[in-house]
VOLO-488944 format. One record per residue: residue number from 1; residue in one letter; y, z, x of N, C-alpha, C in turn. Coordinates in nm, 2 decimals. Last residue first. Layout:
N
{fikol = NUM lofi = a nc2 = Y nc3 = Z nc1 = X cac2 = Y cac3 = Z cac1 = X cc2 = Y cc3 = Z cc1 = X}
...
END
This chain:
91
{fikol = 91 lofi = x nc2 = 4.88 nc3 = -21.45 nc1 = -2.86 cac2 = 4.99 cac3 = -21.55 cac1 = -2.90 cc2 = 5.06 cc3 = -21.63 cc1 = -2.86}
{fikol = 90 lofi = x nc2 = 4.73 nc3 = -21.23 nc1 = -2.72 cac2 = 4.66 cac3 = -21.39 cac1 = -2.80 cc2 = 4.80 cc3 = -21.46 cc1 = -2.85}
{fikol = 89 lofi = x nc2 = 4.89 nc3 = -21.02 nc1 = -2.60 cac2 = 4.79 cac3 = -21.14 cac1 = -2.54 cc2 = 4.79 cc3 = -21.28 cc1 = -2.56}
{fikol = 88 lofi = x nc2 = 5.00 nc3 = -20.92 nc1 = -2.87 cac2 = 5.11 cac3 = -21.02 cac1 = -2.80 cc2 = 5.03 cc3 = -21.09 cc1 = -2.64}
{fikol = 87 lofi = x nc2 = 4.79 nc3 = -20.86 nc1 = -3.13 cac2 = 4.82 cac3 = -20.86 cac1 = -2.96 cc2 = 4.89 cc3 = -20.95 cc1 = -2.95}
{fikol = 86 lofi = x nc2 = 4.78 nc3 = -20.93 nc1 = -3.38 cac2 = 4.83 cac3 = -20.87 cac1 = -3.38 cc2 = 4.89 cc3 = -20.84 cc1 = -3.23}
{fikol = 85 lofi = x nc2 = 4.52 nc3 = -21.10 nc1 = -3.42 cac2 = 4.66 cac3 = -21.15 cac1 = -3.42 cc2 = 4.83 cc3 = -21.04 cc1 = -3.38}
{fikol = 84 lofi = x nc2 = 4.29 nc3 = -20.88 nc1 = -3.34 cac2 = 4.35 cac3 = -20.98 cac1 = -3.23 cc2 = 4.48 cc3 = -21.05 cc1 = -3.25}
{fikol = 83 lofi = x nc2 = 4.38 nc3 = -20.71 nc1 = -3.54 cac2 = 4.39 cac3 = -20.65 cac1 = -3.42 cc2 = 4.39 cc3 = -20.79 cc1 = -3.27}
{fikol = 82 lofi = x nc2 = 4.29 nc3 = -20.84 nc1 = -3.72 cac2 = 4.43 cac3 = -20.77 cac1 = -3.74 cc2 = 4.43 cc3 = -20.76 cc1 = -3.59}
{fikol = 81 lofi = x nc2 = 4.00 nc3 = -20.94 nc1 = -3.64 cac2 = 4.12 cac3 = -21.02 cac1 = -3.66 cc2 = 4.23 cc3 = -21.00 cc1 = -3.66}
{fikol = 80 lofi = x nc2 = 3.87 nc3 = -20.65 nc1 = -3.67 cac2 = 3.89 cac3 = -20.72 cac1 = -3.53 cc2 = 4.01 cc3 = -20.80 cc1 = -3.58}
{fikol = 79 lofi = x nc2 = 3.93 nc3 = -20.58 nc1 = -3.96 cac2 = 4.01 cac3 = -20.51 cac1 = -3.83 cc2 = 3.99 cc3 = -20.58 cc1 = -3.75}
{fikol = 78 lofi = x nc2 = 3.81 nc3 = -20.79 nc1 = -4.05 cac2 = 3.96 cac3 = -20.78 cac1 = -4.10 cc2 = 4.03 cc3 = -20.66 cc1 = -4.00}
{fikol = 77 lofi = x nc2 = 3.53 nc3 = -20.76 nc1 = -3.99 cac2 = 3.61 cac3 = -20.92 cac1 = -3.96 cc2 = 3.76 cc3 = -20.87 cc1 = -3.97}
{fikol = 76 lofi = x nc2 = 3.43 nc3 = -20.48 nc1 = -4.11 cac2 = 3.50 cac3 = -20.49 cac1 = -3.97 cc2 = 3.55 cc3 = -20.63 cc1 = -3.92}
{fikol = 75 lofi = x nc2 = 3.44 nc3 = -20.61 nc1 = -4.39 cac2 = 3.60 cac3 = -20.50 cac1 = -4.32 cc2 = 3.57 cc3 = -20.50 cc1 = -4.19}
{fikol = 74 lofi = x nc2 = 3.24 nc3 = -20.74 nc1 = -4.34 cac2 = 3.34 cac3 = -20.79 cac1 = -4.40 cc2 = 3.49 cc3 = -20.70 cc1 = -4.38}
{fikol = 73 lofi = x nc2 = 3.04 nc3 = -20.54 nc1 = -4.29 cac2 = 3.06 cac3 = -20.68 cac1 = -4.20 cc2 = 3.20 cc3 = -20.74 cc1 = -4.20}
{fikol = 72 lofi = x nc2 = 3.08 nc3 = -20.40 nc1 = -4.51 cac2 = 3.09 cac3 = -20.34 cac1 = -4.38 cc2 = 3.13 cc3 = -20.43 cc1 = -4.30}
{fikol = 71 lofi = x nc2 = 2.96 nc3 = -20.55 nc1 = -4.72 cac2 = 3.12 cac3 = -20.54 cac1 = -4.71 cc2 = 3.15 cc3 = -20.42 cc1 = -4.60}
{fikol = 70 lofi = x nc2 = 2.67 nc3 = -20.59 nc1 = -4.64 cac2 = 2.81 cac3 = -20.68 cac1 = -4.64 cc2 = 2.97 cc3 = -20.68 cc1 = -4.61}
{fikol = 69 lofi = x nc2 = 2.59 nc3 = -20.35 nc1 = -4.65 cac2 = 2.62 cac3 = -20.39 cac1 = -4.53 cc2 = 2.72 cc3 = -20.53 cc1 = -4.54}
{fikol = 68 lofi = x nc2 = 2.51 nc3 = -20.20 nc1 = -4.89 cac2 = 2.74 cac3 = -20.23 cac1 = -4.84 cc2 = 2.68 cc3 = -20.26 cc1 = -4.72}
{fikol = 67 lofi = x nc2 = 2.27 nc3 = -20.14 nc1 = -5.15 cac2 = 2.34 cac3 = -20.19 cac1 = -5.03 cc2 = 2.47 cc3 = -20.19 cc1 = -5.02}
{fikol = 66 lofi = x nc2 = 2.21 nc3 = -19.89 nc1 = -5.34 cac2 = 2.24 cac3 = -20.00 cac1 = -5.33 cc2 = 2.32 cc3 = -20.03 cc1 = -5.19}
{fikol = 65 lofi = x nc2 = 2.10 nc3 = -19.62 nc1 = -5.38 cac2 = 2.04 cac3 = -19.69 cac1 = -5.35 cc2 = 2.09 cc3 = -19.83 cc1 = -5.29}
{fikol = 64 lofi = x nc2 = 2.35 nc3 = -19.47 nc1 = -5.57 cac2 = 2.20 cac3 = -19.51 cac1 = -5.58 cc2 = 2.10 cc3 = -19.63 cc1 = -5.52}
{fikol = 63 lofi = x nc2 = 2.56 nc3 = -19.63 nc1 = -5.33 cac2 = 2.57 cac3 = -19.54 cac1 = -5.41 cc2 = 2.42 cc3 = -19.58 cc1 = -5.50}
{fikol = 62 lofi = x nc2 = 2.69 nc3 = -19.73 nc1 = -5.07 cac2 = 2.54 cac3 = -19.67 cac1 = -5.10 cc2 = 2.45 cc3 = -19.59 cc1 = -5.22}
{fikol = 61 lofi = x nc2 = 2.89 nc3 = -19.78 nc1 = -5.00 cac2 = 2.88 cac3 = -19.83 cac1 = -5.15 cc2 = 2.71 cc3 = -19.82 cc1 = -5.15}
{fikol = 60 lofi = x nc2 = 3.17 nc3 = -19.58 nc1 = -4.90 cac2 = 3.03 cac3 = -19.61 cac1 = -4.87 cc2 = 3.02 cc3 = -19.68 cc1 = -5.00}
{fikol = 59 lofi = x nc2 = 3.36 nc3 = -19.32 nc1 = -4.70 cac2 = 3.34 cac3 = -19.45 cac1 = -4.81 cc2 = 3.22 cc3 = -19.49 cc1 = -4.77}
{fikol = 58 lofi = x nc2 = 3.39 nc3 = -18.98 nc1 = -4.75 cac2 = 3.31 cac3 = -19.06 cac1 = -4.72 cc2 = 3.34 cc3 = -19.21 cc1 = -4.78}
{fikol = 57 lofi = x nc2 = 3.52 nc3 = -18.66 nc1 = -4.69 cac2 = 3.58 cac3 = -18.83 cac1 = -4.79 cc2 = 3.49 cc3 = -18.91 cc1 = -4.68}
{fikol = 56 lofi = x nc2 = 3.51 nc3 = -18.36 nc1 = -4.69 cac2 = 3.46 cac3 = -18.46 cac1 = -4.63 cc2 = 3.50 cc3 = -18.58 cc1 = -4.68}
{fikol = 55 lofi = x nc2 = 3.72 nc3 = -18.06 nc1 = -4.69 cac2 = 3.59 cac3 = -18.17 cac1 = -4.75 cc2 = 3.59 cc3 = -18.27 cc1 = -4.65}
{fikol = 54 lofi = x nc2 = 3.67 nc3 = -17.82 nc1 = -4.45 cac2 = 3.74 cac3 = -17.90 cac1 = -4.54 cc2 = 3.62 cc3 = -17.97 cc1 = -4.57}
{fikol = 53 lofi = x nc2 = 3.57 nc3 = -17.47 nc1 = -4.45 cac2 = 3.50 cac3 = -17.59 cac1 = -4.44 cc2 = 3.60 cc3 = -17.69 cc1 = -4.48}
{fikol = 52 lofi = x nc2 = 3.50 nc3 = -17.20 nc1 = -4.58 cac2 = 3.62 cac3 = -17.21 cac1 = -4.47 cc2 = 3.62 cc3 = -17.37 cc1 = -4.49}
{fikol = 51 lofi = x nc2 = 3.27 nc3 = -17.24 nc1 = -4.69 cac2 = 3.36 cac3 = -17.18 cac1 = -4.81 cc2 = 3.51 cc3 = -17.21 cc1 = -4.73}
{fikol = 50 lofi = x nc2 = 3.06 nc3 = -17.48 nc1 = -4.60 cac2 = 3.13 cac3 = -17.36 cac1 = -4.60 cc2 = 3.23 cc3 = -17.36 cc1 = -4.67}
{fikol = 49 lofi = x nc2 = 3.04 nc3 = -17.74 nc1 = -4.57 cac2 = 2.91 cac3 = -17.67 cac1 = -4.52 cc2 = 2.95 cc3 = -17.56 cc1 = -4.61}
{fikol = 48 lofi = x nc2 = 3.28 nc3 = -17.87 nc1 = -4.83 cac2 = 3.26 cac3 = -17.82 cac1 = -4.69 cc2 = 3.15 cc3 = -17.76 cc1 = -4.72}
{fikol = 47 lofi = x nc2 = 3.18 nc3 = -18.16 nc1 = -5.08 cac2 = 3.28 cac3 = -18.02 cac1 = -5.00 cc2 = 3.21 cc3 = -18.02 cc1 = -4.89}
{fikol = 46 lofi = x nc2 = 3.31 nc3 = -18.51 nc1 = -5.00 cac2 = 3.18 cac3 = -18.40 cac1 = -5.02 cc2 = 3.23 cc3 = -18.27 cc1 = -5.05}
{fikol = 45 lofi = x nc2 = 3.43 nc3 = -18.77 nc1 = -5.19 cac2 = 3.45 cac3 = -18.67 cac1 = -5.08 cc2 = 3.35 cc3 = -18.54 cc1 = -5.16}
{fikol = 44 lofi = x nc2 = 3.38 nc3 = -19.11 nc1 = -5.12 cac2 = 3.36 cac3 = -18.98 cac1 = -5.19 cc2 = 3.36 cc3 = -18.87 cc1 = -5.14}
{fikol = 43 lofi = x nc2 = 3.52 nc3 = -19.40 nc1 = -5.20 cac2 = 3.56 cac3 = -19.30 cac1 = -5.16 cc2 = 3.45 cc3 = -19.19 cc1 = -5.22}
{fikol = 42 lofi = x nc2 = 3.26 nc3 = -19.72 nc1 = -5.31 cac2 = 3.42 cac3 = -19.66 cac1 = -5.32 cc2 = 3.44 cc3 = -19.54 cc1 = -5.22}
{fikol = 41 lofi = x nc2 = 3.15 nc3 = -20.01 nc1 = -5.37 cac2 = 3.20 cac3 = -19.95 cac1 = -5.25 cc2 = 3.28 cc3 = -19.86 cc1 = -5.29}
{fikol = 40 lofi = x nc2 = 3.09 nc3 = -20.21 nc1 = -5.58 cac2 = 3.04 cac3 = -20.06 cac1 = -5.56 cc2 = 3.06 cc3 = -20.00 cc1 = -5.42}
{fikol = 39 lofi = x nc2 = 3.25 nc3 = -20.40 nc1 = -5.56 cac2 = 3.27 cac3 = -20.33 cac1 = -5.71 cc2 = 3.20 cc3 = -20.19 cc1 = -5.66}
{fikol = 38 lofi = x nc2 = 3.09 nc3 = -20.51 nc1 = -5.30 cac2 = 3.26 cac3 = -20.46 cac1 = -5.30 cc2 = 3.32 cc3 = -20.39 cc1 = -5.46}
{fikol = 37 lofi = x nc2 = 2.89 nc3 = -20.56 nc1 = -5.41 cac2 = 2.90 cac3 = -20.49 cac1 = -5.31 cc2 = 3.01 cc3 = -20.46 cc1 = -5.30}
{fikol = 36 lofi = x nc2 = 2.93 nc3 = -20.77 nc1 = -5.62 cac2 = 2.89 cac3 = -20.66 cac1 = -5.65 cc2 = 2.91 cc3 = -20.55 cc1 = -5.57}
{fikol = 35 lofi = x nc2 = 3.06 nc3 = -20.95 nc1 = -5.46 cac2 = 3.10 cac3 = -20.92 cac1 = -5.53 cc2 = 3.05 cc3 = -20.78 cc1 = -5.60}
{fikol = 34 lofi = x nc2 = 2.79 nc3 = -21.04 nc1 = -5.31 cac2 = 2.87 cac3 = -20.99 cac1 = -5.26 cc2 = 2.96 cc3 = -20.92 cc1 = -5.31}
{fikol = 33 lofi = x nc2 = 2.59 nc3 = -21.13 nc1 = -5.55 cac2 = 2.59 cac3 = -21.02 cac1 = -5.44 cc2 = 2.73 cc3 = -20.93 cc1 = -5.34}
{fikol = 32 lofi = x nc2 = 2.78 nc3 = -21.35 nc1 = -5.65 cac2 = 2.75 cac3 = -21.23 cac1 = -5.70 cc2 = 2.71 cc3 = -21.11 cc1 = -5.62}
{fikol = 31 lofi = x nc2 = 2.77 nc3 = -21.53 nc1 = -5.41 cac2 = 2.87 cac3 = -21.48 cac1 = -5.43 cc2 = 2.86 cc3 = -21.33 cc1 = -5.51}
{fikol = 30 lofi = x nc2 = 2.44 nc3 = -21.55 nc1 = -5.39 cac2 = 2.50 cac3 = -21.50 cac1 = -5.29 cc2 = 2.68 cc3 = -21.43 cc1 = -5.32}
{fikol = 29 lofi = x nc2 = 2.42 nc3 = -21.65 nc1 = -5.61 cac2 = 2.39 cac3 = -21.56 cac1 = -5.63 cc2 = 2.41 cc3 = -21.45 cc1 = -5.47}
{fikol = 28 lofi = x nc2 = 2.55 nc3 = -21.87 nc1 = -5.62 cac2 = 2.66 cac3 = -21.80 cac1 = -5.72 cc2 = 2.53 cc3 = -21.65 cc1 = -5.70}
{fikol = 27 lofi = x nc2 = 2.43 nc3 = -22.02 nc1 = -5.42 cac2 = 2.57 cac3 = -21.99 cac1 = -5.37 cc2 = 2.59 cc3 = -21.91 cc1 = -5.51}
{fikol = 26 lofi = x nc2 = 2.04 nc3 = -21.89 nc1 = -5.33 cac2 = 2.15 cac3 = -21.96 cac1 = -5.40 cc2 = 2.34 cc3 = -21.95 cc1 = -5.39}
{fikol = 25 lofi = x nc2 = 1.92 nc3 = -21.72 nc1 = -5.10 cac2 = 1.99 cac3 = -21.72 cac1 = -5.22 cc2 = 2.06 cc3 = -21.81 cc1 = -5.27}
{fikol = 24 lofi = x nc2 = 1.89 nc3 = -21.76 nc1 = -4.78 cac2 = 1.82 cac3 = -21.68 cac1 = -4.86 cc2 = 1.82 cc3 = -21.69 cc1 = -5.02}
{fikol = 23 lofi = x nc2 = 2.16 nc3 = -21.90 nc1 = -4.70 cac2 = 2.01 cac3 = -21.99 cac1 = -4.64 cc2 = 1.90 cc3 = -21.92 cc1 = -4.73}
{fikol = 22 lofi = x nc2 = 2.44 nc3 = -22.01 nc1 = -4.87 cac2 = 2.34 cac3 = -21.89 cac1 = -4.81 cc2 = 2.24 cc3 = -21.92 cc1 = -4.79}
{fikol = 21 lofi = x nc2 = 2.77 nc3 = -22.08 nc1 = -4.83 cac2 = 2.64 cac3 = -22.11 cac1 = -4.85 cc2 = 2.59 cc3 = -21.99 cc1 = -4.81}
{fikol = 20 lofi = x nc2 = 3.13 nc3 = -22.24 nc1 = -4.90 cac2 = 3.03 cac3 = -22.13 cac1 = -4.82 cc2 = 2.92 cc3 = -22.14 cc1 = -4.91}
{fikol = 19 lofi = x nc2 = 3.32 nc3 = -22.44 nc1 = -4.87 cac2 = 3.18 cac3 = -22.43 cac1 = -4.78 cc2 = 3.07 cc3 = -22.37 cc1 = -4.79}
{fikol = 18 lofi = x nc2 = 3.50 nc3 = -22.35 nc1 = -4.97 cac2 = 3.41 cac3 = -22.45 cac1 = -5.09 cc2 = 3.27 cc3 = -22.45 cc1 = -5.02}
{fikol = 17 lofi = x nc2 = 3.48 nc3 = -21.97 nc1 = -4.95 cac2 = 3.54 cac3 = -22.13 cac1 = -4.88 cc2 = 3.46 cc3 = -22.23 cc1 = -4.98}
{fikol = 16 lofi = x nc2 = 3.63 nc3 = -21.74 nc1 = -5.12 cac2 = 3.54 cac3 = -21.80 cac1 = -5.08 cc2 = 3.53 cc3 = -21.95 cc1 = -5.05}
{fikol = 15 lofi = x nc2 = 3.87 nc3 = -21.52 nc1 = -4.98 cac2 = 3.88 cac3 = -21.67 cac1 = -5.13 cc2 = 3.74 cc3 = -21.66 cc1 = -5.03}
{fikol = 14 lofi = x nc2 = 4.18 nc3 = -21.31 nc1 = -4.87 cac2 = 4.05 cac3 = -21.37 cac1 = -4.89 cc2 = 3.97 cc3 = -21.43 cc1 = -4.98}
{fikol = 13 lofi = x nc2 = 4.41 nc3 = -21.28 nc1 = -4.98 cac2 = 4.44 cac3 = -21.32 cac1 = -4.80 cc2 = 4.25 cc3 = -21.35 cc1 = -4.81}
{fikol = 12 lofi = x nc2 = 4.54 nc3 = -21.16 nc1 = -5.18 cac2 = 4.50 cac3 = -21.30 cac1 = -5.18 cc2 = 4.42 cc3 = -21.38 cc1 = -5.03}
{fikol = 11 lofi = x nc2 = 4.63 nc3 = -20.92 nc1 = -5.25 cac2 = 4.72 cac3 = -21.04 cac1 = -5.17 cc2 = 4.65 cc3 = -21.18 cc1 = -5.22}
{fikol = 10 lofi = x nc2 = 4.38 nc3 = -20.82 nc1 = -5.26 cac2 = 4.51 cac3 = -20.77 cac1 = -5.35 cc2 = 4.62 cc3 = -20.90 cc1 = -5.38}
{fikol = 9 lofi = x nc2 = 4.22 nc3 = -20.81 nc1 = -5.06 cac2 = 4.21 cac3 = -20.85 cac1 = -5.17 cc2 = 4.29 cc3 = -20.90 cc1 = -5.30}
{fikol = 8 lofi = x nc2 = 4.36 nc3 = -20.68 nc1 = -4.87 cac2 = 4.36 cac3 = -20.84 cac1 = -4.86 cc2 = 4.35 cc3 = -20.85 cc1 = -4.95}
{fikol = 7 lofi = x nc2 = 4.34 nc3 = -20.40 nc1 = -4.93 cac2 = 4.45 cac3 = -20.48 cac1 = -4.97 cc2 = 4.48 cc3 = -20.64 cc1 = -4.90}
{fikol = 6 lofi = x nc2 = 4.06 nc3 = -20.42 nc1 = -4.94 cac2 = 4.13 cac3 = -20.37 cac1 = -5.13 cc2 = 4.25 cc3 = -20.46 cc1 = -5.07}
{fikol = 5 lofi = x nc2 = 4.08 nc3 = -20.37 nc1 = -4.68 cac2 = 3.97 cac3 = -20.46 cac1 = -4.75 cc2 = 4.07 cc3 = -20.52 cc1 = -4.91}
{fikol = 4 lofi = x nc2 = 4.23 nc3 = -20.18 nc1 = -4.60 cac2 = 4.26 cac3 = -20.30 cac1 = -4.56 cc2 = 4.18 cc3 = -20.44 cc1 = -4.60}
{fikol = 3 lofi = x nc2 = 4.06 nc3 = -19.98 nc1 = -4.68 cac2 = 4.22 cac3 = -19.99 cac1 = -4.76 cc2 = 4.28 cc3 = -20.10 cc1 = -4.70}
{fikol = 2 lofi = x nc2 = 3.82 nc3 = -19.95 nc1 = -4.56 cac2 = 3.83 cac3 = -19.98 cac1 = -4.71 cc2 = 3.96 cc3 = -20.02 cc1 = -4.76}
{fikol = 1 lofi = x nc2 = 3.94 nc3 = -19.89 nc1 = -4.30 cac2 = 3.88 cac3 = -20.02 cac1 = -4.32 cc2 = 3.88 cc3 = -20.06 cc1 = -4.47}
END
């Protein structure tokens, strides 16, 4: 999910709408937020329980404390949608 997040990003495939708003926050403090959540999302890999053990690679932007439910929300939009344009169903 993280590597299909980074690579919309990349592309360009996601923008903030002129629409977009927040009912809790202001719009540049809602953007900020978000943005911040995605600067602090990254990879971390643990070791093993054990000396036998592989590591572990964790993504997460839980990193001291700070929230990634956002950009959870926001990679799971980019798998369901890949996955519905992607069915010869929906076309």
């Amino acid at each position: 999910m993280a590597l299909a997040l980074r690579e919309a990003l990349r592309v360009g495939k996601i923008s903030f709408s002129k629409n977009f708003f927040s009912i809790s926050m202001t719009t540049q403090e809602a953007r900020r937020r978000l943005l911040d959540e995605i600067l602090n999302f990254s990879c971390i890999t643990e070791p093993g329980k054990s000396a036998f053990a592989r590591p572990r690679k964790t993504y997460t932007g839980k990193i001291g404390g700070l929230q990634d439910d956002t950009v959870i929300a926001l990679q799971l939009v980019l798998i369901a949608s890949k996955t519905f344009f992607e069915n010869p169903k929906y076309n």
